[in-house]
C-alpha positions in Angstrom: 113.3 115.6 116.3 111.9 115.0 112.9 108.8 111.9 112.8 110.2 109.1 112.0 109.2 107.6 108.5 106.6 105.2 107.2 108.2 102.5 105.4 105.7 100.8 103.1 106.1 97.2 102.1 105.8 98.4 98.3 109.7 99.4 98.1 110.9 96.0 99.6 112.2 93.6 96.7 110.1 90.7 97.0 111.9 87.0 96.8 109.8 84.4 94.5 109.7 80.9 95.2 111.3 78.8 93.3 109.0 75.7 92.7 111.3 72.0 91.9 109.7 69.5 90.1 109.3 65.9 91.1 111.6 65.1 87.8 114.2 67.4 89.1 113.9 66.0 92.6 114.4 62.3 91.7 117.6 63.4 90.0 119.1 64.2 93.0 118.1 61.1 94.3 119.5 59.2 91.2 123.1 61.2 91.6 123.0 61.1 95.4 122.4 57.1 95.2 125.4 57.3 93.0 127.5 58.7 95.5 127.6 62.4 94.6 127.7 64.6 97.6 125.0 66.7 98.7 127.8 70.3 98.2 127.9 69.3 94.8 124.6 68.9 93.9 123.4 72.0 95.8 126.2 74.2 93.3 124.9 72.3 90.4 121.5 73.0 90.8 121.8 76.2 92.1 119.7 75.7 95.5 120.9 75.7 99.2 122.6 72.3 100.8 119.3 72.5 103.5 117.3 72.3 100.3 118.8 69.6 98.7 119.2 67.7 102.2 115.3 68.3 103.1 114.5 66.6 99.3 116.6 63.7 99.7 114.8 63.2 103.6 111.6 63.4 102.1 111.9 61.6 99.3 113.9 58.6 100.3 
């Protein structure tokens, strides 16, 4: 049986975080206030609905 290989961490594409502003944050607020629903906003701000439910916990 042939050694099984080394996988280095190097070859693995690496995800980067993506960093929202406080500016970007409160307009979710604003449009979530204004009765937009969270599905929406996730699809037009390109970010998971966990994401833009965890900024409108911590934020309001």
């Amino acid at each position: 049986m042939a050694p099984k290989r080394i996988v280095s961490g190097q070859n693995k594409p690496t995800r980067k975080n993506v960093v929202t502003t406080i500016e970007r944050k409160k307009e979710i607020i604003d449009k979530y206030k204004k009765g937009e629903r969270i599905t929406d906003l996730a699809a037009e701000y390109c970010m998971a609905k966990s994401t833009v439910a965890t900024i409108l916990k911590e934020l309001m």
